[in-house]
C-alpha positions in Angstrom: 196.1 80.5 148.3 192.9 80.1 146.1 195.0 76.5 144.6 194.9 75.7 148.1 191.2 76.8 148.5 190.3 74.8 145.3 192.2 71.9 146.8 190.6 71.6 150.3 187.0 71.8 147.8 187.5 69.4 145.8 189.0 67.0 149.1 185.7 67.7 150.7 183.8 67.0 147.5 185.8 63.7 146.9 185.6 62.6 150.5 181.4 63.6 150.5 180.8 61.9 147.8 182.4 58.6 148.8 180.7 59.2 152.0 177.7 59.3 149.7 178.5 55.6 148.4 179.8 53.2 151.1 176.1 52.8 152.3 175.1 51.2 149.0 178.3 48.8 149.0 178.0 48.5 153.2 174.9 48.2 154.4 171.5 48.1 151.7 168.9 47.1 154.2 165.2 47.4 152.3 163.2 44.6 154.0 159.7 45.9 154.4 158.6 42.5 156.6 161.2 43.8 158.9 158.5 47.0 159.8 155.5 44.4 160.4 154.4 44.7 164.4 156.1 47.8 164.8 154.1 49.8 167.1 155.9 52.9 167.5 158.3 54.9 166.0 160.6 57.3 167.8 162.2 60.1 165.4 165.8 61.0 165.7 167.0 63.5 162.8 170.9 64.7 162.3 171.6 67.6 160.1 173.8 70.3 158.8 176.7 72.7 159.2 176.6 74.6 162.6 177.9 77.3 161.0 175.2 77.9 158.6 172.6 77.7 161.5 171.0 81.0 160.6 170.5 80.7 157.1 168.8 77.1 157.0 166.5 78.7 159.7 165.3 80.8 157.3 164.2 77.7 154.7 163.0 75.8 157.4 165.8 73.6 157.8 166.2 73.2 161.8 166.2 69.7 163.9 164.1 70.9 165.8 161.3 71.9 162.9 162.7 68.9 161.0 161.4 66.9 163.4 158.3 68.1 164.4 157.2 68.4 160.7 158.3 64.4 160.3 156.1 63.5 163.3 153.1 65.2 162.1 153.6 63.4 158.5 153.8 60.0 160.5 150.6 61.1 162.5 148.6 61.7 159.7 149.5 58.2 158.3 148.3 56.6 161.8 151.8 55.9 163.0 152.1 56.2 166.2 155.5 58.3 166.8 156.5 59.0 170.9 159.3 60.8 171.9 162.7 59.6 172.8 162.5 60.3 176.6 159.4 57.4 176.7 160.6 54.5 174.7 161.0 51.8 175.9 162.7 49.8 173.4 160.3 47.0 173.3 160.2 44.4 170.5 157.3 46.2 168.6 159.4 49.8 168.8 161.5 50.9 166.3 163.8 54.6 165.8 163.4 56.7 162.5 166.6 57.9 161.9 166.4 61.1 159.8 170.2 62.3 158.1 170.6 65.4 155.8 174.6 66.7 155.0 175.4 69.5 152.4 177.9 69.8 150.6 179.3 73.0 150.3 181.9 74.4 152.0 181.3 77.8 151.2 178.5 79.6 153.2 175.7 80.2 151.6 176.1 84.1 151.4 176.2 86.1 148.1 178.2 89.7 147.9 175.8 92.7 146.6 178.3 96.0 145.8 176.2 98.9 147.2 176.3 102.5 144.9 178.7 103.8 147.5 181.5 100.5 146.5 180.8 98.7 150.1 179.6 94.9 150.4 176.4 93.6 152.0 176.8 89.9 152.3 173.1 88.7 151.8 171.6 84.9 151.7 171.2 83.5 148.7 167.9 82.0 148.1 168.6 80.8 144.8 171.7 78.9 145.5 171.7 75.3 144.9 173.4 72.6 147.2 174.5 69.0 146.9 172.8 67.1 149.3 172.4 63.6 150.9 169.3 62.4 152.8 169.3 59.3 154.9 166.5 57.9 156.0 167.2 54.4 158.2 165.0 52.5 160.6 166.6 50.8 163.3 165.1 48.3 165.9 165.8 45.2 167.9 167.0 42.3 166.5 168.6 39.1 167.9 171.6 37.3 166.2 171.6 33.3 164.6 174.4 32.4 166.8 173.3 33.8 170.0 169.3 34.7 169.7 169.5 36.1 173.7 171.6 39.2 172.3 169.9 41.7 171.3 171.1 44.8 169.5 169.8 47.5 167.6 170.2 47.5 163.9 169.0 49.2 160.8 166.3 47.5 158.9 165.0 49.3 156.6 166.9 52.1 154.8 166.0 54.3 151.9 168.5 57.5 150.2 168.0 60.4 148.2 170.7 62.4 146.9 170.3 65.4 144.7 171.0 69.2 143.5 168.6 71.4 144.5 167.9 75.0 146.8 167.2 75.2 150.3 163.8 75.4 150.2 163.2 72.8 148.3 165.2 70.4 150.0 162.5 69.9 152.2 160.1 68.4 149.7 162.3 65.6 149.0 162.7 65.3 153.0 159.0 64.7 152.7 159.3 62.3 149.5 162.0 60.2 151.9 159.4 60.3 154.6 156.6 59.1 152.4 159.0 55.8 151.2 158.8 55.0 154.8 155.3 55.4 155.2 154.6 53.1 152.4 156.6 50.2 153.5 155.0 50.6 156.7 151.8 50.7 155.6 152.1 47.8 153.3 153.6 45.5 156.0 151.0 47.0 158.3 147.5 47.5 156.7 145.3 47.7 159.3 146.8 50.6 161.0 144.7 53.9 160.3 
């Protein structure tokens, strides 16, 4: 049974971690002329495990809160961010797509042996996890061969992949969000 266990890790590993990858052979989008005119930004962000819901509330780690803390960061640049429900998907409109996975398979519990030999499963603060962040921008865009189709396509894309503990995962979610707010800016100078 734990072969088994060990198995099904390293699978979910090996499988992550190419995961992790095929972006950099698929699709490397980094043109910062591609953010000049943009006007507004509307922030999307994907995360996590469901089952570990309670414990990445505790470090802050929600869509919801996600979210909301990206939004002010853009803010305080002078970006103007409205939410999904108003955009219009207009030519000077573009979505911040904002992706975090984990990987570990195991939940992020740690077993203390009370003085009386019973368990209290407790979260583990310390705990480090593997994670990926994946920050893309997607807007409109028209193709060579048929310039009255539109579709809506990442770009501008920027990754960060790294070893770290909960709480701290959300200062490199802020360092993602600053690469963004760079290549915006530069393309964009008179916005503030």
């Amino acid at each position: 049974m734990v072969i088994r266990t060990q198995q099904r890790k390293f699978i979910h590993q090996s499988v992550f971690l190419l995961i992790l990858m095929m972006p950099a052979f698929v699709c490397r989008a980094d043109d910062r002329a591609s953010l000049l005119g943009i006007k507004t930004v509307v922030v999307r962000v994907h995360t996590f495990e469901r089952d570990w819901a309670s414990e990445l509330a505790k470090a802050g780690l929600t869509e919801s809160v996600l979210q909301a803390t990206i939004e002010r960061q853009l803010e305080k640049s002078a970006i103007a961010v409205i939410p999904e429900e108003a955009s219009k998907r207009t030519e000077t409109e573009g979505i911040l797509n904002v992706r975090v996975d984990l990987l570990d398979p195991e939940p992020p519990q740690k077993t203390f042996l009370t003085a009386k030999e019973g368990e209290i499963k407790r979260f583990d603060a310390k705990k480090r996890y593997g994670y990926a962040i994946r920050l893309n921008f997607r807007q409109q865009a028209s193709l060579l061969r048929n310039p009255e189709a539109t579709i809506y396509a990442i770009t501008w894309q920027t990754e960060s992949v790294g070893l770290r503990r909960l709480t701290l995962i959300r200062e490199d979610i802020e360092n993602v969000v600053n690469n963004f707010i760079e290549a915006y800016m530069s393309e964009n100078p008179g916005v503030k």
